[in-house]
C-alpha positions as a Markdown table, in Angstrom:
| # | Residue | x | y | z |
|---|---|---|---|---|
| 1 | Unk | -28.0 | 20.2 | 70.1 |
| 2 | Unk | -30.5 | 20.9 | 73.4 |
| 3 | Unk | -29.7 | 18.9 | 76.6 |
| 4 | Unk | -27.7 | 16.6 | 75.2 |
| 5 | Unk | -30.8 | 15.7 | 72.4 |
| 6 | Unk | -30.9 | 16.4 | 68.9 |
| 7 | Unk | -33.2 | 18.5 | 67.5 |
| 8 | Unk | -34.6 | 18.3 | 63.9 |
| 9 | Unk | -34.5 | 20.6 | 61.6 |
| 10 | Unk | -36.7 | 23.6 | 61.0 |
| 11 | Unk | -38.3 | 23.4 | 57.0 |
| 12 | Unk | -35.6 | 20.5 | 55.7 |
| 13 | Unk | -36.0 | 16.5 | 55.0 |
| 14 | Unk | -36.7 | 14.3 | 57.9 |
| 15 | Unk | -39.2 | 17.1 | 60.0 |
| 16 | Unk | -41.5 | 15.9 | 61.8 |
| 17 | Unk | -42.8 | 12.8 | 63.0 |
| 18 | Unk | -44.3 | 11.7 | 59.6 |
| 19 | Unk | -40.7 | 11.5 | 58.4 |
| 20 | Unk | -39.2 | 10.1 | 61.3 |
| 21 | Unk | -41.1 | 7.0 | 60.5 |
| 22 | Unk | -39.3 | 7.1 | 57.3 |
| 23 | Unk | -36.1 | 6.5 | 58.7 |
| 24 | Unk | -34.4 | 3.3 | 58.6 |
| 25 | Unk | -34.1 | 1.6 | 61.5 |
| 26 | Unk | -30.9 | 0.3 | 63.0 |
| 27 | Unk | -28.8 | -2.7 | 63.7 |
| 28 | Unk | -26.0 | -2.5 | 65.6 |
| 29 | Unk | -25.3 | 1.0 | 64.7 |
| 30 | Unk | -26.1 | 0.2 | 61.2 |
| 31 | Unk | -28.7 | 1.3 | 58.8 |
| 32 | Unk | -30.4 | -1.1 | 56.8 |
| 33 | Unk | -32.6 | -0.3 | 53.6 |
| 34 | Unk | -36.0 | -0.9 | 52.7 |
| 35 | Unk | -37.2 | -3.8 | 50.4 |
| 36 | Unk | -38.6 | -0.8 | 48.0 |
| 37 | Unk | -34.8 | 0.6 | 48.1 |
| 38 | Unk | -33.4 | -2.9 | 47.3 |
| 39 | Unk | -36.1 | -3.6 | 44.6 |
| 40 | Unk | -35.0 | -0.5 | 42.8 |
| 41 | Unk | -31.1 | -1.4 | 42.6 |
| 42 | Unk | -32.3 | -4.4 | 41.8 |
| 43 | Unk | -34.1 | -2.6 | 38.4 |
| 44 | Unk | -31.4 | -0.6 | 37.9 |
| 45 | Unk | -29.1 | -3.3 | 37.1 |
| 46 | Unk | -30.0 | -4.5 | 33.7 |
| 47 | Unk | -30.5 | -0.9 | 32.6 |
| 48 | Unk | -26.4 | -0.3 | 33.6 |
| 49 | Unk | -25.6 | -3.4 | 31.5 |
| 50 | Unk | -28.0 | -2.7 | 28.4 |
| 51 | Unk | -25.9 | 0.8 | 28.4 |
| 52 | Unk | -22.9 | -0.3 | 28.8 |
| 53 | Unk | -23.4 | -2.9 | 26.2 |
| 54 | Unk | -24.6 | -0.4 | 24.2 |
| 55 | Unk | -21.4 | 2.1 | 24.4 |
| 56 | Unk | -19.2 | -1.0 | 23.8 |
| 57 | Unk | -20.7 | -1.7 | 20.6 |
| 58 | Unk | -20.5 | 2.4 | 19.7 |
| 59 | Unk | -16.6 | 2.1 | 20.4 |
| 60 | Unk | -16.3 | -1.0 | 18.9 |
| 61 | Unk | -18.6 | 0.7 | 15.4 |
| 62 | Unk | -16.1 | 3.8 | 15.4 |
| 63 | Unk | -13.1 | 1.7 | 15.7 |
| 64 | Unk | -14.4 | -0.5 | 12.8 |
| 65 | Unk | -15.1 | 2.3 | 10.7 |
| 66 | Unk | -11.8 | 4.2 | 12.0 |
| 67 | Unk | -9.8 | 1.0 | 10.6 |
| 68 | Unk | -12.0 | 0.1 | 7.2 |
| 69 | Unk | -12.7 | 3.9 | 6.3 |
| 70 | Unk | -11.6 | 4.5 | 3.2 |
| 71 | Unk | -9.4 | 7.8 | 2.9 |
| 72 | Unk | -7.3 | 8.7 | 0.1 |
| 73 | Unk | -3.2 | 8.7 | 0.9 |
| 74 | Unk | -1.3 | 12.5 | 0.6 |
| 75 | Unk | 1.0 | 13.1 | -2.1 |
| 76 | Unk | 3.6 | 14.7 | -0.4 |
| 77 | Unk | 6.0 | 16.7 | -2.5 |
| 78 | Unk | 9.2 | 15.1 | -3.8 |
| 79 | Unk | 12.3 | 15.3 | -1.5 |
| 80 | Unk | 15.3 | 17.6 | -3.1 |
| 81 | Unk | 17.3 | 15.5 | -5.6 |
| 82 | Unk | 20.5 | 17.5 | -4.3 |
| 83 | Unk | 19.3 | 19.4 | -0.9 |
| 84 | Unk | 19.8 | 23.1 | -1.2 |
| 85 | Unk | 22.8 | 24.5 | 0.8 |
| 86 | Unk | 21.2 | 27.8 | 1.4 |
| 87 | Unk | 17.5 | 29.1 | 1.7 |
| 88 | Unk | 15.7 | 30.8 | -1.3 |
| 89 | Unk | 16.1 | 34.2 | -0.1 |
| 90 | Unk | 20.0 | 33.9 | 0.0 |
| 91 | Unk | 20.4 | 31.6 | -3.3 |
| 92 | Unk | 21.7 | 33.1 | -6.5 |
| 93 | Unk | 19.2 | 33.9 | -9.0 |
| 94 | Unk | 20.1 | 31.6 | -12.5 |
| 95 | Unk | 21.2 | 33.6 | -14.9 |
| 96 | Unk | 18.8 | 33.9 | -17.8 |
| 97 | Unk | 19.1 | 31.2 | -20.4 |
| 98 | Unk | 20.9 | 28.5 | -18.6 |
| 99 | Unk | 18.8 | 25.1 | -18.2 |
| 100 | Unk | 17.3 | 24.6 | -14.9 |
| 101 | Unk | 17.9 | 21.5 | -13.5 |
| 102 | Unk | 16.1 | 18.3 | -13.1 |
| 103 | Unk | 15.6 | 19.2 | -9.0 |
| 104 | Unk | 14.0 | 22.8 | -10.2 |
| 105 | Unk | 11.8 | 21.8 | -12.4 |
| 106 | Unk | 10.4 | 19.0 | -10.3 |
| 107 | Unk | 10.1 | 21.2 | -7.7 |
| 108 | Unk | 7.9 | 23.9 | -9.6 |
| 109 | Unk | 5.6 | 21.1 | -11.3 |
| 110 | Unk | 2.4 | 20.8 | -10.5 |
| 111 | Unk | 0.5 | 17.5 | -9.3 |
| 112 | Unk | -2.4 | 16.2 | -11.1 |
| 113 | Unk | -4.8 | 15.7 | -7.8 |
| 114 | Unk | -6.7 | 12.9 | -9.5 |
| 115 | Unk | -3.4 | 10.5 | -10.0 |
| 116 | Unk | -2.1 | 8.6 | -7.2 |
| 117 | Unk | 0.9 | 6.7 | -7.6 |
| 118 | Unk | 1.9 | 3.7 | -5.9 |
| 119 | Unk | 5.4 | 1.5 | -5.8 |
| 120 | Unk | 5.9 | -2.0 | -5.6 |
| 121 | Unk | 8.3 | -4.4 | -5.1 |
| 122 | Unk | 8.3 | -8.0 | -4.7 |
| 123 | Unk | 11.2 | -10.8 | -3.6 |
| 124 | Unk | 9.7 | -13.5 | -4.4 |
| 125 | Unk | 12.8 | -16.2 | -5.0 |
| 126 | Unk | 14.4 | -14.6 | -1.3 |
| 127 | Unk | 17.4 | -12.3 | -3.0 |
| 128 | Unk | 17.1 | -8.8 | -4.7 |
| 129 | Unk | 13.6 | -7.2 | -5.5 |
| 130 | Unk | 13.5 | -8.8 | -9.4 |
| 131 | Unk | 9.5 | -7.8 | -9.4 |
| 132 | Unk | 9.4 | -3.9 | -9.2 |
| 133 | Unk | 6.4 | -1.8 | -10.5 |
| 134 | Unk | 5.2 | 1.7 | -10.5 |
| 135 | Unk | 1.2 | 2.1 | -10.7 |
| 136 | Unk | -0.3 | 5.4 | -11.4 |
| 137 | Unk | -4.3 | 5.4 | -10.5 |
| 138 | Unk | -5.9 | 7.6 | -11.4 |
| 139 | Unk | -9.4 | 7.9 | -9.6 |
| 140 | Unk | -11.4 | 10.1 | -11.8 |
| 141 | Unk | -11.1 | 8.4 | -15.4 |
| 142 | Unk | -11.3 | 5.1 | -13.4 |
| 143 | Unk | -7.9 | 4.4 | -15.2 |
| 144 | Unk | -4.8 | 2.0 | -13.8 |
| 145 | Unk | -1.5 | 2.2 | -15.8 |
| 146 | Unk | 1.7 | 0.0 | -14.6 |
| 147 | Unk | 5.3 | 0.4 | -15.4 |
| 148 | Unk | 7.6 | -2.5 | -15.4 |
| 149 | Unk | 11.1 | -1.6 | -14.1 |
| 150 | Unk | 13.5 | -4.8 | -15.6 |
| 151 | Unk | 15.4 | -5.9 | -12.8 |
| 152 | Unk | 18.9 | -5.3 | -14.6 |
| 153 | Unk | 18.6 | -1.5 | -15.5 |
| 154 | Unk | 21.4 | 0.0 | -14.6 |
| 155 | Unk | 21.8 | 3.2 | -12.5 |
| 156 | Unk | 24.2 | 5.1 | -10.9 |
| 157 | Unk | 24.4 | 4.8 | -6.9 |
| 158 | Unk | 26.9 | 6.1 | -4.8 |
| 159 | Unk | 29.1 | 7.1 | -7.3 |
| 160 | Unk | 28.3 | 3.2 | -8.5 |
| 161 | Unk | 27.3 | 1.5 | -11.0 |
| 162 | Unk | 24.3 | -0.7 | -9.6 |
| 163 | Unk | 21.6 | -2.7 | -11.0 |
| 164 | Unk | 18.1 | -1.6 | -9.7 |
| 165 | Unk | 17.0 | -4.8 | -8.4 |
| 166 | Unk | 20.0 | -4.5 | -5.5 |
| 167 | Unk | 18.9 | -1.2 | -4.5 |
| 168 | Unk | 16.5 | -2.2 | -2.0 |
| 169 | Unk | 19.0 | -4.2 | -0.3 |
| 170 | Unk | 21.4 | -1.4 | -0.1 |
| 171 | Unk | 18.7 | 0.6 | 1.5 |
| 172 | Unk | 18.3 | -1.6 | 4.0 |
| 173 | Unk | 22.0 | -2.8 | 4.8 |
| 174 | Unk | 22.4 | 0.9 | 5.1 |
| 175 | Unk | 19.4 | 1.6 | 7.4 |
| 176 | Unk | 17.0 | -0.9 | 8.4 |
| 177 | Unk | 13.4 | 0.1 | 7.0 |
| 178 | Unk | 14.4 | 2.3 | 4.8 |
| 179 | Unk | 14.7 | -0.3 | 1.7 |
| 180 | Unk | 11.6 | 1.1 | -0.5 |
| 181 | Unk | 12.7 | 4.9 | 0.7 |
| 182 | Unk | 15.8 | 4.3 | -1.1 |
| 183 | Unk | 14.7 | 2.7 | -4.1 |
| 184 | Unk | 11.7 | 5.2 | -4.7 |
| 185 | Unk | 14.3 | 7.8 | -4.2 |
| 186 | Unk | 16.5 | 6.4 | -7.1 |
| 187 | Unk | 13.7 | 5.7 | -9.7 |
| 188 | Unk | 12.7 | 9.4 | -8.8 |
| 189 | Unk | 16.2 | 10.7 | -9.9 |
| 190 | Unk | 16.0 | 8.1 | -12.9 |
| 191 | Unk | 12.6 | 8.7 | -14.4 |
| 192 | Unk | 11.1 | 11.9 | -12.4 |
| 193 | Unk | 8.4 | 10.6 | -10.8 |
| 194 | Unk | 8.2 | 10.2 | -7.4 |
| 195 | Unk | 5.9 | 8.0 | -5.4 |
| 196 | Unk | 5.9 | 8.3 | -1.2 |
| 197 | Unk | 3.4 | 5.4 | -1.3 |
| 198 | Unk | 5.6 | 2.3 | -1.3 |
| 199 | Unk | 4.8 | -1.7 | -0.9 |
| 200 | Unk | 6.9 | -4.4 | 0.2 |
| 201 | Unk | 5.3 | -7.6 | -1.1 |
| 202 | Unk | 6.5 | -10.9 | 0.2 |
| 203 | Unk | 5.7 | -13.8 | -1.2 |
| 204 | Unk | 3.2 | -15.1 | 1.6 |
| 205 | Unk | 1.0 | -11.6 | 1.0 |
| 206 | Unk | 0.9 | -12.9 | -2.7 |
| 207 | Unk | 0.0 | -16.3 | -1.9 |
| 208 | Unk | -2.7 | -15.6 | 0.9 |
| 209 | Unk | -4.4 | -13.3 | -1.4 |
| 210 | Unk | -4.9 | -15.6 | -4.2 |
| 211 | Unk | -6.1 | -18.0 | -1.6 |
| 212 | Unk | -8.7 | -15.8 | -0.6 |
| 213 | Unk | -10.5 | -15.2 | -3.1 |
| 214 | Unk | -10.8 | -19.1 | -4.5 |
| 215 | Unk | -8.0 | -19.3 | -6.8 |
| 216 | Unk | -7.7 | -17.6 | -10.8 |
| 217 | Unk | -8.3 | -19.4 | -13.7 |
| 218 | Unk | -5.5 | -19.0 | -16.3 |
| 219 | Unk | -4.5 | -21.0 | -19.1 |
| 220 | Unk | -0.7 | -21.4 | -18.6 |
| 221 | Unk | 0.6 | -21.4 | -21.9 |
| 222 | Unk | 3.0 | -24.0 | -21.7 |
| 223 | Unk | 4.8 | -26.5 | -19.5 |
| 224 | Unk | 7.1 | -25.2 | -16.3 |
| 225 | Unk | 9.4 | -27.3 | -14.7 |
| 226 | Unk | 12.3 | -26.7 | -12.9 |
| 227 | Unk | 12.7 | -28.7 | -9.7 |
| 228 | Unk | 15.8 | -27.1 | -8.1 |
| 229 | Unk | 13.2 | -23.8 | -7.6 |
| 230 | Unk | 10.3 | -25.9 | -6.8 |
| 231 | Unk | 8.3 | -25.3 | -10.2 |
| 232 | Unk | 5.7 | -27.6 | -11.8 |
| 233 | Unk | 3.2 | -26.7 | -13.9 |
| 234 | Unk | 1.3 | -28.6 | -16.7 |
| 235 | Unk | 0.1 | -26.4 | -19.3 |
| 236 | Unk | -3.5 | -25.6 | -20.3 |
| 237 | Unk | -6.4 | -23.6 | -18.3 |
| 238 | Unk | -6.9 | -24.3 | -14.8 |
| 239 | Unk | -7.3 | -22.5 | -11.4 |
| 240 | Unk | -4.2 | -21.5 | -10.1 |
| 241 | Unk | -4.3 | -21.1 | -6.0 |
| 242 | Unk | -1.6 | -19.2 | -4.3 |
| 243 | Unk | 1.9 | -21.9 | -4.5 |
| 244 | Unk | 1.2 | -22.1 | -8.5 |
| 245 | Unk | 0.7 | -18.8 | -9.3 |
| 246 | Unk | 3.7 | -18.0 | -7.6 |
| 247 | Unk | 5.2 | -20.7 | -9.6 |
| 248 | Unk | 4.0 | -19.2 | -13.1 |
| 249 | Unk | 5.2 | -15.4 | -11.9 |
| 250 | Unk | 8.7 | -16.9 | -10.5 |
| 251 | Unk | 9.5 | -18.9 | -13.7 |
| 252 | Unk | 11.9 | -17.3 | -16.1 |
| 253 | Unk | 12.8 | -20.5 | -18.6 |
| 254 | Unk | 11.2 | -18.4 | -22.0 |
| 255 | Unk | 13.8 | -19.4 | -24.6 |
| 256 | Unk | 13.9 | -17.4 | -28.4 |
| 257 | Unk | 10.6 | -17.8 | -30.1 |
| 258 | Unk | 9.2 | -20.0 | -27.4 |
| 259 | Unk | 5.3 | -20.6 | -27.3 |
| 260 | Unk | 4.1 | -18.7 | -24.8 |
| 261 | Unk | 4.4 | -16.0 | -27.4 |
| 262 | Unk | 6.6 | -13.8 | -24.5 |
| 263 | Unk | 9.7 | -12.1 | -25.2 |
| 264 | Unk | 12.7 | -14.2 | -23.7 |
| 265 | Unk | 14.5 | -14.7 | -20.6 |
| 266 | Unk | 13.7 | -11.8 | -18.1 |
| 267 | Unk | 11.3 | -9.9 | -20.6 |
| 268 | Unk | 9.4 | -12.9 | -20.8 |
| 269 | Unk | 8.8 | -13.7 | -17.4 |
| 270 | Unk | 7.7 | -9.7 | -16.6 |
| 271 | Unk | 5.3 | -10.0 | -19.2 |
| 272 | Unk | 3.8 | -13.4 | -17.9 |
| 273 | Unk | 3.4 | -11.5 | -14.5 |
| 274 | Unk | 1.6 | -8.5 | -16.1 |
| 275 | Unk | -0.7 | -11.4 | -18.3 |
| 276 | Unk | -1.3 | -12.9 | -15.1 |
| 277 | Unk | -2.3 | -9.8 | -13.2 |
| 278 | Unk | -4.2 | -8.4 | -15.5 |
| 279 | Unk | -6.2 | -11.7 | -15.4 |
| 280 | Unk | -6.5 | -11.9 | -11.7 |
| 281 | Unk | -7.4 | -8.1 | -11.9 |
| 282 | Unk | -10.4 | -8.9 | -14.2 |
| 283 | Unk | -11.6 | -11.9 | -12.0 |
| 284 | Unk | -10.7 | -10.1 | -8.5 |
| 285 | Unk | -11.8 | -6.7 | -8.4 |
| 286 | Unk | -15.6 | -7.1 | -9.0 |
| 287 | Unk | -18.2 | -5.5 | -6.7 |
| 288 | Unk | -18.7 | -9.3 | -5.5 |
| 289 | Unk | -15.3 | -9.4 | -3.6 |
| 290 | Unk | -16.1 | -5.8 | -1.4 |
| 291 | Unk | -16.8 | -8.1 | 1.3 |
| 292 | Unk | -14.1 | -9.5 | 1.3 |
| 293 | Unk | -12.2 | -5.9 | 1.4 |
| 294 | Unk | -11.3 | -6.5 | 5.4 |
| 295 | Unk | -10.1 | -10.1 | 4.8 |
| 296 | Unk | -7.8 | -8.3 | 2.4 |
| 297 | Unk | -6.3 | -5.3 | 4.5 |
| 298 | Unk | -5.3 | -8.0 | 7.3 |
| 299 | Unk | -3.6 | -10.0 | 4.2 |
| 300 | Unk | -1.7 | -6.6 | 4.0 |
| 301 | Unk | -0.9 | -5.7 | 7.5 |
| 302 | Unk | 0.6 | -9.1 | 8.4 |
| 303 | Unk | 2.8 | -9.5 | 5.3 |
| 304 | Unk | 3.6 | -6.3 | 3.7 |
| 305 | Unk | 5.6 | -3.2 | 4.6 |
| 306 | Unk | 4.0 | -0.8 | 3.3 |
| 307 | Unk | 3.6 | 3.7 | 4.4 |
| 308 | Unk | 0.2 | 3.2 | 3.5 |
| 309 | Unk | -2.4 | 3.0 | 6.4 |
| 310 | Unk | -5.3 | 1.0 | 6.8 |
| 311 | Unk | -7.8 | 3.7 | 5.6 |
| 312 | Unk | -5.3 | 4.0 | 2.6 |
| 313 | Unk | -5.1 | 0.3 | 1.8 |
| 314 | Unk | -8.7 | 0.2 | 1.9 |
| 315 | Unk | -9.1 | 3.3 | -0.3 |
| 316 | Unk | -7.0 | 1.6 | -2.9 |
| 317 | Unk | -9.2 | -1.6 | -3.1 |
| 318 | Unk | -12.4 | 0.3 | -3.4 |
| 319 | Unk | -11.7 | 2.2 | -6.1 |
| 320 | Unk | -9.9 | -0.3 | -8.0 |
| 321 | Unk | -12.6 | -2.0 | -7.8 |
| 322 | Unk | -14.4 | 0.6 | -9.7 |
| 323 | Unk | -11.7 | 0.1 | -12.6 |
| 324 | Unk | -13.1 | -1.8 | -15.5 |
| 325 | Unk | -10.4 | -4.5 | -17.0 |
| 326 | Unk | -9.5 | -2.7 | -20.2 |
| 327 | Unk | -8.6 | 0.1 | -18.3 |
| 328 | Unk | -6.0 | -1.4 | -16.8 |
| 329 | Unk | -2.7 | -1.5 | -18.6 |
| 330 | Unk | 0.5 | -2.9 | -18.2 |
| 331 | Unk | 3.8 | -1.0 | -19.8 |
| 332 | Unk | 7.6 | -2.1 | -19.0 |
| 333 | Unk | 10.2 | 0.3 | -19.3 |
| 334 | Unk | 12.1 | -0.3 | -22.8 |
| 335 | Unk | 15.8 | -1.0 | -22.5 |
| 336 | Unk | 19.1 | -2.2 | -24.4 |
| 337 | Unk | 20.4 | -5.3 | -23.1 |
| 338 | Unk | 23.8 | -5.5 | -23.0 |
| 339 | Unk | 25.9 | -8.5 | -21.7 |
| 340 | Unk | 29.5 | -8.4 | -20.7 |
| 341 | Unk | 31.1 | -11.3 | -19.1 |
| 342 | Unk | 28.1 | -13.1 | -19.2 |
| 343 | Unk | 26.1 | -11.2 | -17.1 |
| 344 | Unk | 22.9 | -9.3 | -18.3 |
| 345 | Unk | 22.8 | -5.1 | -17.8 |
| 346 | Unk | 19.7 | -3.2 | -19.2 |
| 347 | Unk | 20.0 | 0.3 | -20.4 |
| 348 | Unk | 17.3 | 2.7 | -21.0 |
| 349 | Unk | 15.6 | 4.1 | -24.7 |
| 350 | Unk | 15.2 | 7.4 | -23.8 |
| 351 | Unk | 13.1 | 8.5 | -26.8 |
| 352 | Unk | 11.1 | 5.3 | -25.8 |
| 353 | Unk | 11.0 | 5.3 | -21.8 |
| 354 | Unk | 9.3 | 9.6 | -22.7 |
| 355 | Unk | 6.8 | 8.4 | -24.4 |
| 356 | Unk | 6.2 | 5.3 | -21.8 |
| 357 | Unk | 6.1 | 7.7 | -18.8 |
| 358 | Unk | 3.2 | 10.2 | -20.0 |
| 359 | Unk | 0.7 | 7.0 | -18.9 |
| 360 | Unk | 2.2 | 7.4 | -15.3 |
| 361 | Unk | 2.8 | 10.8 | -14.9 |
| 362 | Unk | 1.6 | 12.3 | -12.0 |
| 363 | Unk | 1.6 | 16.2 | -13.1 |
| 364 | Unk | -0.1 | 18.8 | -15.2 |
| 365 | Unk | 2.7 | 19.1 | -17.5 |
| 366 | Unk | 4.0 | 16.6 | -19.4 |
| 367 | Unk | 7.8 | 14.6 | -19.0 |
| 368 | Unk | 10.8 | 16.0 | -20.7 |
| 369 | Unk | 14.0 | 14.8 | -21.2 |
| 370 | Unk | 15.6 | 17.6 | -18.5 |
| 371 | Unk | 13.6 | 16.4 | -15.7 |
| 372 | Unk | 15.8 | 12.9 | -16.1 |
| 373 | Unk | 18.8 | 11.4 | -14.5 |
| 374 | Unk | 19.8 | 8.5 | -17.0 |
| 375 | Unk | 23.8 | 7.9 | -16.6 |
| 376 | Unk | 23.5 | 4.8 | -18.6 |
| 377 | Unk | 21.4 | 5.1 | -21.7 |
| 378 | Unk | 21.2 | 3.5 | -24.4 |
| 379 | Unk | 23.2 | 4.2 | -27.7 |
């Protein structure tokens, strides 16, 4: 500042007179811009919007492919059977000879990295879980085994004796959400297999499913009616949509020798839901319904609880996919019904259930007898 006048600066912007003709000039103490300087803005504007567009639809690709990724679940290690009340360092060594028990040697066994198990439960006629299954995938021999668990097998619980079907229910009266925890937990002390991937099925899931990919043809094999549960179905093939096939899996009217060549009663109606799956299997899981993959992971998330995550879910679908139909198999777990004041209580054939549990079993070694916790088997 000279005399009260400013004084441009020496070798900087704006020196001279050829860039004082540069300067806006002013209106009311305010500068106003050039038409060049508005043009420009003006071309800059689409150029903000193309980018932005273009970094909404790189967030929106990520998420897709966050959600839809395919990623195998972990196999988390079994919990302790009976928690240990002091840590290995302090424990006292077993004396040599005496049979480890069923927690030890689950404990040391190794997993089989290619098998991932799965359990499944179903309510379907809004009581107990009657529909419960254990799958064993195993993703390298493109192989699917399923076991059966009849609803009345007994177990112990608390000290208890239960049928497995309630146990879900106790789980849940006892801690809300923790209905599958408690059940997989039980079968794991039953059978020795363990299986941190859990399903909760309800019956809309079922339905929705069917639905979506047209319907299954299946020949029902002979006529189901019983009004007072809302079942009608005419024998003879025909596409079953989502309300009929859960009509043919609910039904449970197979009588001695019937002809729908099924065992009777509750036998009969687990093995018309493995028939019917199997079927639905072979028509569903072609390379044809991949598309439909996404339609089928929202299916899950609204109507199942499940541990598995999205990625997971989708996992599953893809490689079962990749499973050709006679190498998927269906077992049930072989029992001894006994009935005692009319009501129906299923114990276990040991000899038979070892033999059974070698097509799920998710370790190197094979099942034994002292890795099992049957209190009611049969005689």
């Amino acid at each position: 500042m000279k005399n009260g006048k400013r004084v441009a600066r020496k070798n900087g912007a704006g020196n001279g007179p050829s860039d004082a003709s540069k300067i806006p000039k002013t209106r009311g103490g305010r500068r106003t811009g050039t038409p060049r300087a508005e043009k420009k803005a003006k071309s800059k504007t689409p150029r903000i919007l193309l980018g932005s567009l273009c970094g909404l639809l790189l967030i929106g690709a990520a998420v897709l492919a966050y959600l839809f990724w395919p990623q195998a679940p972990d196999q988390p290690r079994p919990p302790n059977i009976v928690p240990p009340s002091l840590p290995p360092e302090q424990r006292t060594p077993r004396p040599s000879g005496m049979t480890p028990s069923p927690d030890e040697i689950l404990q040391e066994a190794e997993f089989n990295p290619n098998v991932h198990l799965i359990l499944g439960a179903a309510n379907f006629d809004g009581g107990n879980t009657d529909t419960i299954m254990l799958g064993a995938l195993n993703y390298k021999e493109n192989t699917l085994h399923v076991l059966s668990i009849p609803r009345d097998t007994v177990i112990q619980y608390n000290g208890r004796q239960r049928r497995i079907n309630t146990i879900f229910s106790l789980g849940e009266q006892n801690k809300r959400g923790s209905g599958m925890e408690t059940l997989a937990m039980e079968l794991y002390k039953l059978l020795g297999i363990h299986s941190g991937n859990t399903v909760y099925i309800r019956a809309n899931a079922f339905t929705r499913a069917v639905n979506a990919v047209g319907g299954v043809e299946f020949d029902v094999p002979i006529n189901m009616y019983k009004p007072y549960e809302n079942i009608d179905l005419k024998r003879g093939q025909q596409r079953l949509y989502g309300a009929e096939a859960l009509m043919l899996l609910r039904y449970r009217g197979y009588g001695r020798n019937n002809q729908a060549g099924v065992s009777h009663d509750d036998y009969g109606r687990m093995e018309m839901q493995q028939r019917f799956l199997k079927e639905a299997a072979r028509q569903i899981l072609t390379v044809g319904n991949i598309p439909k993959i996404p339609e089928f992971v929202n299916i899950f998330n609204e109507n199942v609880a499940t541990t598995l995550t999205t990625n997971n879910i989708s996992w599953f679908a893809n490689e079962m996919t990749k499973v050709p139909n006679e190498n998927i198999h269906f077992h049930t777990l072989p029992t001894q019904t006994n009935i005692v004041n009319g009501a129906y209580y299923e114990y276990i054939k040991v000899e038979e259930a070892l033999e059974i549990l070698q097509y799920i079993n998710p370790y190197t070694m094979p099942i034994t007898r002292e890795m099992l916790r049957i209190d009611y088997a049969a005689q």
